[in-house]
C-alpha positions as CSV (number, residue, x, y, z in Angstrom):
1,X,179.0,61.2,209.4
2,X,179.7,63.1,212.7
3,X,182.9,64.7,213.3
4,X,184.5,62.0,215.7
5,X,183.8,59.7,212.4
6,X,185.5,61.6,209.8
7,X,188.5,62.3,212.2
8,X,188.5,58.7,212.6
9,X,188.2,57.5,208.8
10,X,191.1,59.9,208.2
11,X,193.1,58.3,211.0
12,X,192.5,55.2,209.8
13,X,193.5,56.1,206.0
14,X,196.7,57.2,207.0
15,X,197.7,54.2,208.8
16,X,196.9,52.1,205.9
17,X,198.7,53.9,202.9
18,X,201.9,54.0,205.5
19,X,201.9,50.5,205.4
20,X,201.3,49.9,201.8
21,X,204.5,52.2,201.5
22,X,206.4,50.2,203.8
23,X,205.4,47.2,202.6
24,X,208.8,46.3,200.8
25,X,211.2,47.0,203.6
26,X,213.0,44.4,205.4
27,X,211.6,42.6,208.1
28,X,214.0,44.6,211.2
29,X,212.2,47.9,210.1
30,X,208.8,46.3,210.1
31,X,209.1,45.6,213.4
32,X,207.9,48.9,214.4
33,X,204.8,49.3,211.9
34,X,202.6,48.7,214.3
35,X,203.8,51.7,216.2
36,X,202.2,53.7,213.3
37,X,198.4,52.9,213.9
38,X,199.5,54.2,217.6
39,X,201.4,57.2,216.9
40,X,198.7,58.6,214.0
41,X,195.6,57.6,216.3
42,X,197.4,59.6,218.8
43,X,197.1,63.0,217.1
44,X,193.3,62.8,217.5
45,X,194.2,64.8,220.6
46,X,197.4,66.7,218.4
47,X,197.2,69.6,216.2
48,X,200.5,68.8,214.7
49,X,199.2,65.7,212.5
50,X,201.3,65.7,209.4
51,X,204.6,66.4,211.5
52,X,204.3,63.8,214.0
53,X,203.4,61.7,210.8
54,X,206.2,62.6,209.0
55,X,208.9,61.9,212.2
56,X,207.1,58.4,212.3
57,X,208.2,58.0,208.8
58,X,211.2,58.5,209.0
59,X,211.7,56.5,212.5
60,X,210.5,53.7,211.0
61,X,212.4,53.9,207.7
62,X,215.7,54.4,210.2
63,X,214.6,51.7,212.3
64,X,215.2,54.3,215.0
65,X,213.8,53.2,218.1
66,X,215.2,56.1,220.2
67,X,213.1,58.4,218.0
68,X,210.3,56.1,218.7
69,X,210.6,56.1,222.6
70,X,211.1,59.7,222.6
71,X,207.9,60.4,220.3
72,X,205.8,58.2,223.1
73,X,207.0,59.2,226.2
74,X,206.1,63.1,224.3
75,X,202.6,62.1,223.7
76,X,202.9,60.2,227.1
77,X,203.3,63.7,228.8
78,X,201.0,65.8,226.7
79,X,197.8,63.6,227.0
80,X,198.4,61.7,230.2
81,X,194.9,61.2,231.1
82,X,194.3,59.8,228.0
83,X,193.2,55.8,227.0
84,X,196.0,55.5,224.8
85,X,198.0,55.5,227.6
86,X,197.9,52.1,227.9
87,X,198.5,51.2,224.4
88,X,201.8,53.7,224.6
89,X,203.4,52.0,227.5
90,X,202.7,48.5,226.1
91,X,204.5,49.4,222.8
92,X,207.5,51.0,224.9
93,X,207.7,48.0,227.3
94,X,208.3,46.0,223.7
95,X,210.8,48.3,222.6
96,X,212.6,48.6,226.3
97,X,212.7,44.6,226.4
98,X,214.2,44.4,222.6
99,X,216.8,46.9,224.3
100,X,217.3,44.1,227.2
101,X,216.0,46.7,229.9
102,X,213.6,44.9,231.5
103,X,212.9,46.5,234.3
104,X,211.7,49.3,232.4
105,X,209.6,47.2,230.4
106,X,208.3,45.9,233.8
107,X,207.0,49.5,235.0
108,X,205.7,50.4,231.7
109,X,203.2,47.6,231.8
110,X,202.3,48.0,235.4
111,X,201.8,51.4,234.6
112,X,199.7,50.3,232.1
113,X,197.7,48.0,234.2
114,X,196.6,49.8,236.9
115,X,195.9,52.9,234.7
116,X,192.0,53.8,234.6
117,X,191.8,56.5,231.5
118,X,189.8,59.9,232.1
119,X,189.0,60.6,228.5
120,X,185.6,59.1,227.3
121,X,186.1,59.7,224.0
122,X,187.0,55.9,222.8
123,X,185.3,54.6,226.3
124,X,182.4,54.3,224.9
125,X,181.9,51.8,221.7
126,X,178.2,53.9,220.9
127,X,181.0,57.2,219.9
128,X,182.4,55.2,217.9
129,X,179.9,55.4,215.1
130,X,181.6,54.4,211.7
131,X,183.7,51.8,213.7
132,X,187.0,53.1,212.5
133,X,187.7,51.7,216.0
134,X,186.6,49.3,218.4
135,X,185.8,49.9,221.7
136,X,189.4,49.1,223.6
137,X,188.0,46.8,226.0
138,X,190.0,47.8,229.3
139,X,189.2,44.7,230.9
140,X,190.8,42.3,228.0
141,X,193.7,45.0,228.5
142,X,194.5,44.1,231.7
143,X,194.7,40.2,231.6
144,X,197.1,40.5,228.4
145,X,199.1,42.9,230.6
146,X,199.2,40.5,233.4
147,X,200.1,37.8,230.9
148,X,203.2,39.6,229.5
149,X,204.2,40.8,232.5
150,X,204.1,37.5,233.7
151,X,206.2,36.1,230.5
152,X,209.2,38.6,231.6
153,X,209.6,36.8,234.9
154,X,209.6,33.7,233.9
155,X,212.4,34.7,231.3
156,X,213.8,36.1,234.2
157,X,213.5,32.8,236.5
158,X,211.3,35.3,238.8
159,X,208.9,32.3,239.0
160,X,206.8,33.7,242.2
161,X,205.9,37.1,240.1
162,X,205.1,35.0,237.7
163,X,202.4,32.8,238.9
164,X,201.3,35.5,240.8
165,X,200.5,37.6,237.5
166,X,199.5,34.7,235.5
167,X,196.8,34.2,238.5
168,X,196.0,37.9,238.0
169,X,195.0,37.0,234.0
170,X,193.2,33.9,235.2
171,X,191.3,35.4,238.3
172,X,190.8,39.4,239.1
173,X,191.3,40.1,235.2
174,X,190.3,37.9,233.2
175,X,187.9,39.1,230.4
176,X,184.6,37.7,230.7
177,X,184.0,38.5,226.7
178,X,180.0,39.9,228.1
179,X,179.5,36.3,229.2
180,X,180.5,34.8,226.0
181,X,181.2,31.3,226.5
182,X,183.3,30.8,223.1
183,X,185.3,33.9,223.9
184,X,185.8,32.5,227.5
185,X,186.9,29.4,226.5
186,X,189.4,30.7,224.1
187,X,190.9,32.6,226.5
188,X,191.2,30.2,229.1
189,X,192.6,27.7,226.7
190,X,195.3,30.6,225.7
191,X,196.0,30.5,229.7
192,X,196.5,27.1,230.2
193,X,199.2,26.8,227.7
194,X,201.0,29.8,229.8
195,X,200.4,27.9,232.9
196,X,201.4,24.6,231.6
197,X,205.0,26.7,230.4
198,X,205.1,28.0,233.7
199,X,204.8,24.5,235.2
200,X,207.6,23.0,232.7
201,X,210.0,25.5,234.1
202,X,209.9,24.7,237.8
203,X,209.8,21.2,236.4
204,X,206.1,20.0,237.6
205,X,205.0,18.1,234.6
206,X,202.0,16.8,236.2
207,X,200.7,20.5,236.7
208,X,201.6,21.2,233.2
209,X,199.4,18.3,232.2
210,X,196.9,19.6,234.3
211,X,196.9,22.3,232.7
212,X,196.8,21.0,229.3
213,X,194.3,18.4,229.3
214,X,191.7,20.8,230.9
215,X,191.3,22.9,227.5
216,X,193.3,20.8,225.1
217,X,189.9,19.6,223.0
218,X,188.3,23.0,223.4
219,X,188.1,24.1,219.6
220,X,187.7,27.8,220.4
221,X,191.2,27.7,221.7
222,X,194.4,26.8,219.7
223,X,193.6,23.2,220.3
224,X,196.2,21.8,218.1
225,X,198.8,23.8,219.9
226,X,198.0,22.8,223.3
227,X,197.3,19.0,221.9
228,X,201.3,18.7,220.4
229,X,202.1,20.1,224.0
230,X,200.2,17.6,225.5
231,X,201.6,14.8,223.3
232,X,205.4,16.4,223.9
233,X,204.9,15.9,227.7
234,X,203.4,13.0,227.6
235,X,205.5,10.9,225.8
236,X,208.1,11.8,228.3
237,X,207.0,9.8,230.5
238,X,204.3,7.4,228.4
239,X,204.9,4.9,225.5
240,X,202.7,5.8,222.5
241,X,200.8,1.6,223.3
242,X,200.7,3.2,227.2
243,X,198.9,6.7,226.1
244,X,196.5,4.5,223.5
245,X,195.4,2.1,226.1
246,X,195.0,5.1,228.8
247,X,192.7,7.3,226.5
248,X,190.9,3.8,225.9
249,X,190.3,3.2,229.2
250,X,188.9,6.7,229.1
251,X,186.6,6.1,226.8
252,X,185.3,2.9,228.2
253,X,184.8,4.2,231.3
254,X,183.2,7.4,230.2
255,X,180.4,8.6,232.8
256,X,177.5,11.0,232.6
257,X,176.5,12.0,235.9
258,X,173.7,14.6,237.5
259,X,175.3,17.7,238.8
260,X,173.0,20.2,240.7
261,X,173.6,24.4,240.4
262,X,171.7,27.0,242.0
263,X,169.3,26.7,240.2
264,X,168.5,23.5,238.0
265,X,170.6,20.1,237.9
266,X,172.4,19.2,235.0
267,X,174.2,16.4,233.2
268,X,177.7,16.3,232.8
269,X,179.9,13.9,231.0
270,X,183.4,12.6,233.1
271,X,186.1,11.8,230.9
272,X,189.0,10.4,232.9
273,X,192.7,10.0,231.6
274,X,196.3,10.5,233.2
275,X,194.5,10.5,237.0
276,X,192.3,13.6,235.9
277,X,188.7,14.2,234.9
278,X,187.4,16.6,232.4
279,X,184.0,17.4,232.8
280,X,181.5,18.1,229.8
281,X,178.5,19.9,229.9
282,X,176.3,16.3,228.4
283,X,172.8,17.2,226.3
284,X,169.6,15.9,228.3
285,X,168.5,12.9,225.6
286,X,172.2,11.9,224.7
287,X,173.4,8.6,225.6
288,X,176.8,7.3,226.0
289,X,177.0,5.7,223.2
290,X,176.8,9.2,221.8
291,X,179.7,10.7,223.6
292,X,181.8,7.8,223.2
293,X,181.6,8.2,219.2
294,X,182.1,12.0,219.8
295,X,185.7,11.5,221.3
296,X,186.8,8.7,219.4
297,X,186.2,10.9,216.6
298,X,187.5,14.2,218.4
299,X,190.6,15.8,216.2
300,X,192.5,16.2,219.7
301,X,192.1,12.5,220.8
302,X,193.7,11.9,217.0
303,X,196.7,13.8,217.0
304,X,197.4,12.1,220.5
305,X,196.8,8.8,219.2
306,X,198.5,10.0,215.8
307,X,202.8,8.3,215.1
């Protein structure tokens, strides 16, 4: 085991027995817990381990946020080029909104996201040979930045900053996952429920269905949220009888038609209900028949159809 590992492994030790000894405190203190993995991972670049430790401790224990800012904005100014950065001003942003200053909060995570780190040290995931930590995956950074950033102006009724940073997550940040699909799919499903609560503000339910019905059967995603959403909205303006008979319909008229891409066609399944059309990637010796089955059966379709 090299010597990045063993710091690591240490590191990671540390964090753990702090939180089996705070493990019994009330749930206010826990709040800042998670500042620990921060603060100890920090002193990879320290020399001063077991004091910064020790002023943690006793942060926590005082639910002392004050002590807490301080003791980031210090490491803030002491390893600036550093790709904790963007972990440190994320976990001030929370402790500047619990304070109500939001504005603060606001520049820390901007901060955050536009911040390329200098240090290769936890760049690379092949360093990291024992896994004490994962790779930080800048790019999933940034679209969770944009997301939060984009909750604090829609609490603020800012709703112009806050499309335009939810359209950041969705668009020039979103995380790609290394092309997985699953991993794309969840996180576009985790989008369209923020769109859809962006859309429910300015009071366009129809966008918010949009939204919704997009991703809502996607079982990588938090389908079950986004399907009670779905239901919620709908029955605002549907009877139960009226939804039934619509997702029917759908069903009925369920189509599989030839698409072509750049490079071969490809069969796609069109699934129409509420005026829009979800397209499914179809398999080449399915029929509809098939499909029909597959959504009648789908958990999603139930818990619309459920009382």
């Amino acid at each position: 085991m090299g010597k990045i590992c063993k710091r690591q492994t240490l590191i990671v030790q540390q964090h753990f027995n702090l939180l089996k000894a705070f493990k019994k405190t009330e749930m206010e203190k826990t709040k800042w817990i998670s500042l620990i993995f921060l603060l100890i991972a920090c002193n990879v670049f320290s020399q001063n381990m077991p004091e910064l430790i020790e002023n943690v401790k006793q942060s926590v224990c005082e639910n002392d946020t004050t002590k807490i800012v301080s003791l980031l904005e210090k490491f803030e100014k002491e390893h600036p080029r550093g790709s904790l950065i963007i972990r440190s001003n994320r976990a001030l942003a929370k402790i500047y909104l619990k304070r109500g200053q939001t504005q603060k909060a606001i520049e820390k995570l901007t901060y955050a996201l536009n911040y390329v780190p200098e240090d290769k040290e936890y760049y690379y995931r092949e360093l990291d040979s024992c896994k004490a930590f994962l790779d930080f995956r800048f790019g999933n950074y940034k679209s969770d930045i944009c997301v939060e950033i984009s909750d604090i102006f829609l609490q603020e009724k800012d709703f112009e900053n806050a499309l335009i940073y939810l359209n950041f997550a969705d668009n020039e940040h979103f995380p790609y996952q290394g092309g997985c699909l699953n991993g794309i799919l969840m996180y576009k499903s985790y989008l369209s429920q923020k769109f859809a609560d962006y859309y429910l503000q300015i009071g366009d339910t129809a966008k918010a269905t949009t939204s919704l019905l997009d991703y809502f059967m996607e079982k990588d995603g938090d389908y079950i949220l986004l399907t009670k959403k779905l239901k919620e909205i709908l029955l605002k303006k549907y009877t139960k009888e009226e939804i039934s008979n619509e997702i029917k319909k759908g069903i009925d008229n369920l189509k599989i038609v030839a698409e072509r891409t750049k490079t071969n066609p490809i069969k796609v399944v069109r699934f129409t209900i509420f005026n829009h059309t979800i397209n499914k990637s179809a398999y080449q010796n399915k029929k509809l028949k098939y499909y029909r089955t597959q959504l009648t059966n789908d958990e999603s379709i139930k818990i619309l159809l459920s009382e």
